[in-house]
C-alpha positions in Angstrom: 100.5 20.5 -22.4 98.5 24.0 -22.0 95.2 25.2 -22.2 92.8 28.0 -21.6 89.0 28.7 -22.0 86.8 31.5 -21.8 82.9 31.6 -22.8 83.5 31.8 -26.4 87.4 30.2 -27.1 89.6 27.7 -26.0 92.8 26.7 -26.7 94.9 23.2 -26.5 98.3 23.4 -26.9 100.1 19.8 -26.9 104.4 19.7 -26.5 104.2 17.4 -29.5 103.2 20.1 -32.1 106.3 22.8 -31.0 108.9 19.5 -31.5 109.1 18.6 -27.7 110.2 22.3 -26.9 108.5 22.8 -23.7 109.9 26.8 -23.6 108.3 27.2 -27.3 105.1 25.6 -26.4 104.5 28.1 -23.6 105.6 31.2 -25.4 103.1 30.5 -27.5 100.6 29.8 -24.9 100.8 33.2 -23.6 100.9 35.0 -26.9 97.8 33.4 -27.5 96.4 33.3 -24.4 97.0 37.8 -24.0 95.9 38.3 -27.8 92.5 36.4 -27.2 91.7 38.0 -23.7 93.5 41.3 -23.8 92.3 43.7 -20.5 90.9 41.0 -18.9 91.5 38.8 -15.6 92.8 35.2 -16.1 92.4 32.5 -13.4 94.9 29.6 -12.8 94.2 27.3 -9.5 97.0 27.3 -7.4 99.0 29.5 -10.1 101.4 30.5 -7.3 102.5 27.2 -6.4 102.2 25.1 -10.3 101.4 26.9 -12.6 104.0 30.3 -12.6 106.5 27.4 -11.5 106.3 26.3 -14.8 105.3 28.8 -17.1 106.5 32.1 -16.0 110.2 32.3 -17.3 108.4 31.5 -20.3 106.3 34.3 -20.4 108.9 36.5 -19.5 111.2 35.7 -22.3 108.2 37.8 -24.7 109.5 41.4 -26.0 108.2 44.6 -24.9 106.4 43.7 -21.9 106.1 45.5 -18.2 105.5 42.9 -15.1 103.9 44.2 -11.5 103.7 41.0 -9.3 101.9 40.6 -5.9 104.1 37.7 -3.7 103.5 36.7 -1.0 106.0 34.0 1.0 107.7 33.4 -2.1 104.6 32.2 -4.4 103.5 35.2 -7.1 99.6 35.3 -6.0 99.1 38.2 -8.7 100.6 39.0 -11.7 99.6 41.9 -14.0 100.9 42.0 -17.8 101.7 45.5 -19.1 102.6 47.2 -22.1 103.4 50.9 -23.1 101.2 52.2 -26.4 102.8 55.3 -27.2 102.4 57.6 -24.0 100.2 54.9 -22.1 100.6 52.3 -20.5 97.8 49.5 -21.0 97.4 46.5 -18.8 97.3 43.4 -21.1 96.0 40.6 -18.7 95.9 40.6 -15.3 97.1 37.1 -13.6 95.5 35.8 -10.5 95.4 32.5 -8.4 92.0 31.3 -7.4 92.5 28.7 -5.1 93.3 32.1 -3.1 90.1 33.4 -3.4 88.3 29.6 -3.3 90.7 27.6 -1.1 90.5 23.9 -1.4 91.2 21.1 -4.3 89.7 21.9 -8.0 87.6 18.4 -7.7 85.9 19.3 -4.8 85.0 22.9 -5.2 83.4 21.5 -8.3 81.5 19.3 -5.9 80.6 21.8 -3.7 79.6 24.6 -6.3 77.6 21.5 -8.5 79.0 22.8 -11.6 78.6 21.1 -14.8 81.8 20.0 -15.7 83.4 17.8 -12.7 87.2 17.1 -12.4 88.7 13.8 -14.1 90.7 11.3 -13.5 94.9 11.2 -14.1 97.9 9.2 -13.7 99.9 11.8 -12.5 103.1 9.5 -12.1 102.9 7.5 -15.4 106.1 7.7 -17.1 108.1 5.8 -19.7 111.1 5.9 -21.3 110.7 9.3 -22.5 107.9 12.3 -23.2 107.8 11.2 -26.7 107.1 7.6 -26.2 104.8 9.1 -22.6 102.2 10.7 -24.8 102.1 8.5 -27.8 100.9 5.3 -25.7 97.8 3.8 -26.6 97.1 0.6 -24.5 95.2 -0.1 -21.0 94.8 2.2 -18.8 97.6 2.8 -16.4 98.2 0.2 -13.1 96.2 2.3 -10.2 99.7 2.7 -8.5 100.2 5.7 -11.1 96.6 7.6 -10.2 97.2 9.8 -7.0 95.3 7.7 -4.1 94.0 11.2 -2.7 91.9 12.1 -6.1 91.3 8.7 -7.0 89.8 6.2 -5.0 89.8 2.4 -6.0 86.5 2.7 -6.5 87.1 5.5 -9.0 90.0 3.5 -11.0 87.5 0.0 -10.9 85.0 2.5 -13.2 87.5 3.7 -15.4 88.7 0.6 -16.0 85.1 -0.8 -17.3 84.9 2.2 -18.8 87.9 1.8 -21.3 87.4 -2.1 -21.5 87.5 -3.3 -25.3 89.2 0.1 -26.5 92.4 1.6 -26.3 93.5 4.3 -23.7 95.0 7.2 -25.1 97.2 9.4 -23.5 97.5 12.4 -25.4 93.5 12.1 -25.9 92.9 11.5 -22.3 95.6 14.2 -21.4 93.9 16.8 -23.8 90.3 16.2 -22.1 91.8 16.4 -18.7 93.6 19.8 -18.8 90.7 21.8 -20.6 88.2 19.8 -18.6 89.9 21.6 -15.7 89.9 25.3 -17.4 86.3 24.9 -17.6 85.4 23.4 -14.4 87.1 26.4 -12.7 85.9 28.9 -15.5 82.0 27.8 -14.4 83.4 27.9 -10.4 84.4 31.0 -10.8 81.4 32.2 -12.5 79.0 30.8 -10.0 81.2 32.3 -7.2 81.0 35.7 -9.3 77.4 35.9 -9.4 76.6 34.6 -6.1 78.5 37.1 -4.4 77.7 40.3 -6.2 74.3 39.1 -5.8 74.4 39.3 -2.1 77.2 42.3 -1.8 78.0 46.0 -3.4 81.7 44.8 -4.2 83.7 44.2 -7.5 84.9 40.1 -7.5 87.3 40.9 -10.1 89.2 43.3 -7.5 89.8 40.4 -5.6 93.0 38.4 -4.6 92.2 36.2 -1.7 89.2 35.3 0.6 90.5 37.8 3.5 90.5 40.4 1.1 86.8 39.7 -0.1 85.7 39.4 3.4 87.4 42.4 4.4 86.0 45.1 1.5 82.5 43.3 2.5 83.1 44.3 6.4 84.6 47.7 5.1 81.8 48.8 2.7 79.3 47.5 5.1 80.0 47.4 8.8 83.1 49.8 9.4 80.4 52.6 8.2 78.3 51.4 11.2 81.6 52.2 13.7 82.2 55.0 12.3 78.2 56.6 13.0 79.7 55.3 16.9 82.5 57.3 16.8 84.6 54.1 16.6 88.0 54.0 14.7 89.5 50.7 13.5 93.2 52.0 12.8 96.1 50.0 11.4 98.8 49.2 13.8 100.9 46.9 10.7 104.8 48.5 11.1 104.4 50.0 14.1 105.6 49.5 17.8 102.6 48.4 19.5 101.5 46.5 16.3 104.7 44.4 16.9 103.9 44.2 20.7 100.9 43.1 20.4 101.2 40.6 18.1 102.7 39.1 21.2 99.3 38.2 22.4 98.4 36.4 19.3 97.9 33.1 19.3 96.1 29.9 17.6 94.0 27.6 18.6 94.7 25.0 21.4 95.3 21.0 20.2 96.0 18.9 22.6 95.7 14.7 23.8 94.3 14.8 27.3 93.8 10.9 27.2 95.4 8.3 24.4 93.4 5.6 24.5 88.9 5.3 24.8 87.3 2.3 24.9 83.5 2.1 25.0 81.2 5.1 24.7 82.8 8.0 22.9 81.5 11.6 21.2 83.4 13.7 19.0 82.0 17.3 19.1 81.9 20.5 17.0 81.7 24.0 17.7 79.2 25.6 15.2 81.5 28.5 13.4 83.9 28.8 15.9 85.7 31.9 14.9 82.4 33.6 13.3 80.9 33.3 17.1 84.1 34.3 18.2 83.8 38.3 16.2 80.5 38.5 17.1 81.8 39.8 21.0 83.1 42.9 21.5 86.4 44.0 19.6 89.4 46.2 21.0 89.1 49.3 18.4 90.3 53.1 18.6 93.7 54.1 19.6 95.3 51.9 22.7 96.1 54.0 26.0 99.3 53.0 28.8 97.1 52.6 32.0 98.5 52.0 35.2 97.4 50.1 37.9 98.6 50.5 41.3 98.4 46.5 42.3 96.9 43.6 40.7 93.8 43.5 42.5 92.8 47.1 41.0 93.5 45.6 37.9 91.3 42.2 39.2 88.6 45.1 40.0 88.7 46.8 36.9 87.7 43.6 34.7 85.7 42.3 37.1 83.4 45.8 36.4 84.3 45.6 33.0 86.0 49.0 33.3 89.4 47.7 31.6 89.5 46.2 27.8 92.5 45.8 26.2 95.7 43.3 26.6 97.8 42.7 29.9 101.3 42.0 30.2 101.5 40.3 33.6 102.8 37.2 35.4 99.8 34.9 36.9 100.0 31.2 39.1 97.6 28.5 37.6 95.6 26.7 40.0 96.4 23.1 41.3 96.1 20.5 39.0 93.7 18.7 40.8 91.2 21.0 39.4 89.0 21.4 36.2 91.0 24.6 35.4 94.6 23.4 36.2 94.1 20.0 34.7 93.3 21.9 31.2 94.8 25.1 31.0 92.7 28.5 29.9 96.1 31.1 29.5 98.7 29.8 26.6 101.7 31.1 25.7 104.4 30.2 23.7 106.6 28.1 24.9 109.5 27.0 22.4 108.1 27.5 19.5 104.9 25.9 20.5 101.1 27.1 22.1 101.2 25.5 25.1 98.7 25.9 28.6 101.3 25.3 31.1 100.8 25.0 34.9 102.7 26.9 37.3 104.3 30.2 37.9 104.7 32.3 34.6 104.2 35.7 32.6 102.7 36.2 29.0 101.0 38.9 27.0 97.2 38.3 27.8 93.5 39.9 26.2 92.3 41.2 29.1 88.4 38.8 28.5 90.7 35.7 28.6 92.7 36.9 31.3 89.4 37.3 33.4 87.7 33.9 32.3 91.1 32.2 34.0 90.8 34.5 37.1 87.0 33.4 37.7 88.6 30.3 37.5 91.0 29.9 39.4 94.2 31.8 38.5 95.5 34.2 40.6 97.1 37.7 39.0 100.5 38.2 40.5 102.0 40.9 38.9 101.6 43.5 36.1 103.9 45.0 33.8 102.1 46.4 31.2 98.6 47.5 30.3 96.8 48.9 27.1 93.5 50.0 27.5 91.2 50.1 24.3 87.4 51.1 23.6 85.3 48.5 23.4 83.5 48.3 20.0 80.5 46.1 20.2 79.5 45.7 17.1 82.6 45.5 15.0 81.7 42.1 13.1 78.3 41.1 15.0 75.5 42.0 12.9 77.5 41.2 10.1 78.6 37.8 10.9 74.6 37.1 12.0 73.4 38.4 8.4 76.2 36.1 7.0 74.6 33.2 9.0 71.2 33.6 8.7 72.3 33.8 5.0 74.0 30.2 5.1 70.8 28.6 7.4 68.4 29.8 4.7 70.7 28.8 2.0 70.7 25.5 3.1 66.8 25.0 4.1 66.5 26.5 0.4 69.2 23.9 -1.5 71.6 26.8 -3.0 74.8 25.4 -2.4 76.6 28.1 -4.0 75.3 31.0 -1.2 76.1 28.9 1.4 79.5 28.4 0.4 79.8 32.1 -0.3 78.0 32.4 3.6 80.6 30.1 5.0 83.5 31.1 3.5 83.4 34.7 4.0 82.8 34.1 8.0 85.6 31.9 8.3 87.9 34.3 6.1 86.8 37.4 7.9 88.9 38.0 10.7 92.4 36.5 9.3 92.7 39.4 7.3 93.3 41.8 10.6 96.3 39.2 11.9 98.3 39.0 8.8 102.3 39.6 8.8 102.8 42.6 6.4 106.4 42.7 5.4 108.4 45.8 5.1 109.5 44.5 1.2 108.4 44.7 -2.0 109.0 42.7 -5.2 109.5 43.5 -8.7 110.1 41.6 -11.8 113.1 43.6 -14.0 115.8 43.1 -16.2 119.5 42.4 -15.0 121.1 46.1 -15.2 118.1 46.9 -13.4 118.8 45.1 -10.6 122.5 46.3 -10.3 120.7 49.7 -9.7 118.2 48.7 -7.6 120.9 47.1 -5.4 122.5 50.0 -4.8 119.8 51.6 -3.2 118.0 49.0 -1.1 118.9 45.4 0.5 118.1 43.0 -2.0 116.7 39.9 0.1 116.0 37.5 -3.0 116.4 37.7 -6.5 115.3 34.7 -9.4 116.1 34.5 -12.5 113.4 34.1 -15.0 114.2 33.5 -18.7 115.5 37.2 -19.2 114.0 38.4 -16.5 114.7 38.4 -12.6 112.6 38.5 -9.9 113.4 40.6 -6.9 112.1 41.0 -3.4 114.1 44.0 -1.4 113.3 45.8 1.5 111.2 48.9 1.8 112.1 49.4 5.2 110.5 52.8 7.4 110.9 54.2 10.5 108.5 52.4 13.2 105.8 55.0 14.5 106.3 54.5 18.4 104.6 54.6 21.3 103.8 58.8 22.4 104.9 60.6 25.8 101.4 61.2 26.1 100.8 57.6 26.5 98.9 56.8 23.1 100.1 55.2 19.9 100.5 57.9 16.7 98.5 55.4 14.0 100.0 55.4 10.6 96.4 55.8 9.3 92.7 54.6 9.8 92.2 51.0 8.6 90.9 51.7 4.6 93.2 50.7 1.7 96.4 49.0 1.0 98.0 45.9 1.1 99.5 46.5 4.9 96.0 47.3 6.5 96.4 44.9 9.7 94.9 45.2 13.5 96.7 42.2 15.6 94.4 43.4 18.6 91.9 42.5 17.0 92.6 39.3 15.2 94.2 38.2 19.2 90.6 39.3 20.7 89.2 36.8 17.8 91.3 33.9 18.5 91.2 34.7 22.2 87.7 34.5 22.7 87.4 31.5 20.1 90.2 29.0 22.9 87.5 30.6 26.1 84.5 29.4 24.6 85.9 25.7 23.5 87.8 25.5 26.8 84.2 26.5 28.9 82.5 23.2 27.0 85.9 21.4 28.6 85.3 22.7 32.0 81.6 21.9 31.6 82.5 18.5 30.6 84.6 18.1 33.7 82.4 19.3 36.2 80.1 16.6 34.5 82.2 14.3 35.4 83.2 13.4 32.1 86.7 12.6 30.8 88.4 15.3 27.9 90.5 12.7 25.1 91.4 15.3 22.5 90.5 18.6 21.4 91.5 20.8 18.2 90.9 24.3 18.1 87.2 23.7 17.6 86.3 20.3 18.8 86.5 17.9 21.4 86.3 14.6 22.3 84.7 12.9 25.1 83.4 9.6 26.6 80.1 10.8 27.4 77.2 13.2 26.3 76.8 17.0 26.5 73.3 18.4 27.7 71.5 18.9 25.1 71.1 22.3 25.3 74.1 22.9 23.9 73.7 21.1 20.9 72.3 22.4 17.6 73.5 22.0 13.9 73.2 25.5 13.0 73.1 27.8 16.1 76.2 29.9 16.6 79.1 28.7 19.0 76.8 25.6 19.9 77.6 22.0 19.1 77.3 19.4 17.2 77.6 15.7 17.3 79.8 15.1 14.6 80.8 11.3 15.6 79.8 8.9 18.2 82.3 6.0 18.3 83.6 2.9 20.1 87.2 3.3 20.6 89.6 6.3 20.1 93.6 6.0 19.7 95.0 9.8 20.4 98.3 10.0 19.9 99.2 13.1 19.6 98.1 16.6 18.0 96.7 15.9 14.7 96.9 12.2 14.5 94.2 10.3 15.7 92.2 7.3 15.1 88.0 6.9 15.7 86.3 3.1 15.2 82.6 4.1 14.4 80.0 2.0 15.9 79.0 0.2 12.2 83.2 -0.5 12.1 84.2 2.4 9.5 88.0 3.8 10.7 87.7 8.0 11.1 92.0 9.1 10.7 94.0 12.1 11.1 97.7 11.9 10.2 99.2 15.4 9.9 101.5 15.1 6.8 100.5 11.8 5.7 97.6 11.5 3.0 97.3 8.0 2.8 95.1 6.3 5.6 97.0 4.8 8.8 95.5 1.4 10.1 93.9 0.6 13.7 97.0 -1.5 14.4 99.4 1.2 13.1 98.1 4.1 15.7 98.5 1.5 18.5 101.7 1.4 17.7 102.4 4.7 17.5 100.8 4.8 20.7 103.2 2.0 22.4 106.0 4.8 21.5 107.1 3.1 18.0 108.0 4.6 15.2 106.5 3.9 11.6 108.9 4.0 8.7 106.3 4.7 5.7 106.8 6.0 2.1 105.1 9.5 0.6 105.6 11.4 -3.0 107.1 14.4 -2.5 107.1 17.6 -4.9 109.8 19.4 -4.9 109.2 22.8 -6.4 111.9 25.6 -7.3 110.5 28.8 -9.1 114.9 29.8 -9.6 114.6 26.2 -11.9 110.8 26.2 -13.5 110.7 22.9 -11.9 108.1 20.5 -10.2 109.9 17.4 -9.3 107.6 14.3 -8.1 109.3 11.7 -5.8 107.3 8.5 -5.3 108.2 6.3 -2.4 110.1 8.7 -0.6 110.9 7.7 2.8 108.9 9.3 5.4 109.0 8.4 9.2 106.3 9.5 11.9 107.8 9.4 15.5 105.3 9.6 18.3 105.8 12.6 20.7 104.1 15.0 22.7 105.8 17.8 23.9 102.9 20.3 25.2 101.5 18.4 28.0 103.5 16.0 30.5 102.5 12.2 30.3 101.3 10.5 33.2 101.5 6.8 34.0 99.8 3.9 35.8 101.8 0.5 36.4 103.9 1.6 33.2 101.1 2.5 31.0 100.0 5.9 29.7 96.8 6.9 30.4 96.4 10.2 31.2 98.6 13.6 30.6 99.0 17.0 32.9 100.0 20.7 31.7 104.1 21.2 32.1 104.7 23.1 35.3 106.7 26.4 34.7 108.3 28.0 37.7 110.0 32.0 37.6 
């Protein structure tokens, strides 16, 4: 089944009317769909990963049509239909997916925008015999085992079962209120998000592909003016040598289990807008500059005075362990794959404010490689990230959901923009002889086959600007349009500055004398209160109580269990969805591993498939490989950084 809707038509189309011809079905979906809505922008929620999985080769099989897609890691993001008309070419529809722009499940951003039309109930995995026999059943409603326990609660099924008591449950009926009860929910989301936004900023929603890319034309039509009147220059290091050097420096956020197991008093804490507090310090801008030092205490010196800003490429020794510092860990690097705060004698690629929070700390500079020196531009996100939260306090004192979303979101999406990946590739959508051309000029790195079309992503590559003899990196251009507009330094600055302030609420707790259990990049747990002066629900970079519980099971990184005083269970379980027991995550914590069952979708946009596995087998085997373990009379209780030696 298929469906659109717009403000004035919708339209239904049901496999059972184009004789159980799923290919027919959808051709005819998007001859109707471009015919009713011609120039305009289409919306599909999570087209990249369902929808053009299963409709595309379809929609390429039509005559006379161009295709410009946008990918991005394999999923089409962006999709524009063309056509020629005699010596023009006319965009028919343009294609894009909104859960890039609004990330998060279509039931709950109906929730959170309170639009009218909410999003129902489905037995995803109901099934019989065949599609024929599937979509004629009329009976009771399907067993709950069939409704996908992470949309539907048992509460939710009880309701709909009174609700379809003494009648018949339909499926094609039910499955035709469903899918356009979806098109409109998201057509009245989108709306809302449309007119909330322009309200608020200059910018055109319908030029938008993602939430990064909203944020960003905000901070460019508004703030990067305000650099520029300071004769500050954000320029775009993406394909160039110290864009790829520096990258080296950026890294996430710190999870960790400092304790497994809590019994009595315990407080879970959150950092109010972690990264948003984060941008509001001073950003690495302009043009980076080799500097050298003589010896490492010049270099100590220069940060200490706040002379030197930029990133250091030096070797440092962490302090003893028996300290607040070397018990934590405030300099990560990678470390097989993984962002760990190791102990010991090692070298990484550091911002040069992190670097001097660890040497006020404790850790002692050894040697230096490299430095890059940049100017220091204050106000690269600051007043604009305080307008954007003064915009979600008063949105919330006033009850208007939708600005404080649009508040929220756009902090949190603002900086990710500067740290993304660009690819030297491009991909295009062509016919098979075209292809055999195109190989012959470039490296073809993929290539799908679509109905009659194939999709194609081939390289694009250029030669790498490099660093200059006079000691300065030649920019490929100031930071204004195009898809590769990236500045790592300053998307390592955010993150950088985001691990200092939630490791100086760890060292705080410490020298408290409190005990650290867990933290995630913007929380952490403890068995005893904070001062409360640095608590507050709304104030930047502060925190906020967000649990206070009587026993705690940390396991490891992202799988957790909190018992709430009034007995409710609070559970992480990276990659599981359904909820883990008490018992379970003691066991997990006594080294055993659980042997549970998952569905699993397998997608594959070569097949135009979506393949749902119930009761797949899915095991979760306890380790923790970024800190060291540490026992008492054979019992964990306690962990300690790994200790690196050169």
């Amino acid at each position: 089944m298929a469906a659109w809707f717009s403000s004035s038509k919708h339209s239904i189309f049901n496999i059972s009317d184009y004789e159980y011809n799923t290919n027919f079905m959808l051709e005819q979906f998007w001859v109707d769909l471009i015919q009713n809505n011609r120039g305009k922008v289409v919306y599909f929620h999570n087209w990249g990963g369902y929808d053009s999985i299963l409709s595309m080769a379809s929609l390429f099989n039509l005559p006379d049509l161009e295709f410009k897609p946008m990918v991005n890691n394999g999923e089409v993001m962006c999709l524009t239909i063309n056509k020629k008309e005699g010596e023009k070419t006319v965009t028919l529809l343009t294609i894009k997916d909104s859960i890039r722009i609004l990330p998060g499940a279509l039931a709950k951003l109906a929730r959170d925008w309170k639009v009218e039309t909410q999003k129902e109930h489905f037995p995803h995995y109901f099934f019989l015999n065949d599609i024929m026999t599937t979509l004629n059943y009329i009976g009771p409603i399907p067993a709950y085992e069939f409704f996908e326990p992470k949309r539907t609660s048992q509460k939710d099924y009880e309701e709909m079962v009174k609700l379809f008591e003494g009648r018949g449950w339909s499926f094609l009926e039910v499955s035709r209120q469903y899918i356009l009860g979806d098109c409109k929910a998201l057509f009245q989301i989108m709306i809302a998000f449309f007119e909330a936004i322009t309200y608020k900023f200059p910018i055109d929603p319908l030029s938008i592909v993602s939430a990064p890319s909203a944020a960003f034309k905000i901070w460019r039509t508004i703030q990067l003016p305000k650099l520029n009147e300071e004769l500050l220059k954000v320029y775009d290091f993406s394909h160039t040598e110290i864009g790829t050097k520096l990258r080296e420096s950026y890294l996430g956020g710190i999870v960790d289990v400092y304790r497994p197991y809590l019994k009595g008093e315990g407080y879970y804490y959150d950092v109010n807008s972690l990264y948003p507090t984060a941008m509001s310090k001073p950003m690495p801008v302009g043009l980076p500059t080799l500097v050298n030092y003589p010896n490492p205490e010049a270099l100590k010196e220069a940060l200490e005075l706040g002379i030197f800003f930029g990133f250091v490429e030096a070797t440092i020794q962490a302090p003893p362990l028996n300290t607040a510092a070397g018990y934590i860990g405030l300099l990560p690097i990678r470390l097989q794959g993984r962002l760990s705060c190791p102990g010991g004698l090692y070298s990484g690629f550091f911002f040069s404010e992190e670097l001097l929070f660890a040497l006020k700390n404790g850790y002692t500079l050894i040697s230096i490689k490299n430095t890059y020196s940049f100017q220091r531009g204050i106000n690269t996100f600051k007043e604009l990230i305080a307008t954007l939260n003064q915009m979600k306090i008063e949105a919330q004192l006033n009850n208007q959901p939708t600005i404080r979303n649009i508040a929220k979101l756009l902090m949190n999406s603002m900086y990710g923009r500067f740290g993304m990946h660009t690819l030297n590739q491009e991909s295009v959508i062509v016919s098979s002889t075209e292809l055999t051309q195109l190989s012959k000029v470039y490296q073809i790195l993929d290539e799908k086959y679509l109905g009659d079309k194939v999709l194609v992503t081939f390289t694009t590559l250029i030669p790498s600007p490099k660093i200059g003899t006079n000691h300065s990196v030649e920019p490929r251009k100031e930071l204004a349009r195009g898809v590769g507009n990236t500045n790592v330094a300053i998307a390592s600055a955010v993150t950088a500055y985001s691990r200092m302030l939630i490791n100086q609420y760890k060292l705080l707790a410490l020298n408290l004398g409190l005990e650290i259990y867990y933290s995630d990049t913007d929380s952490l747990v403890l068995n005893g209160k904070l001062p409360e002066e640095y608590i507050s629900n709304t104030e930047l970079g502060k925190l906020k109580l967000e649990y206070q519980f009587k026993e705690g099971v940390f396991v490891m990184p992202k799988v957790y269990c909190l018992v709430l005083e009034n007995g409710k269970l609070i559970t992480k379980c990276k990659g599981y969805s359904k909820q883990l027991t008490k018992e379970q995550y003691l066991s997990l914590l006594e080294g055993n591993t659980l042997e549970l069952s998952v569905t699993k979708w397998t997608r594959s946009l070569r097949d135009s498939t979506i393949i749902i596995r119930p009761n797949s087998p899915y095991k979760i085997n306890p380790q923790l490989n970024k800190r060291s373990k540490v026992y008492e009379n054979g019992k964990w209780v306690n962990t300690a950084p790994l200790i690196l030696k050169q």
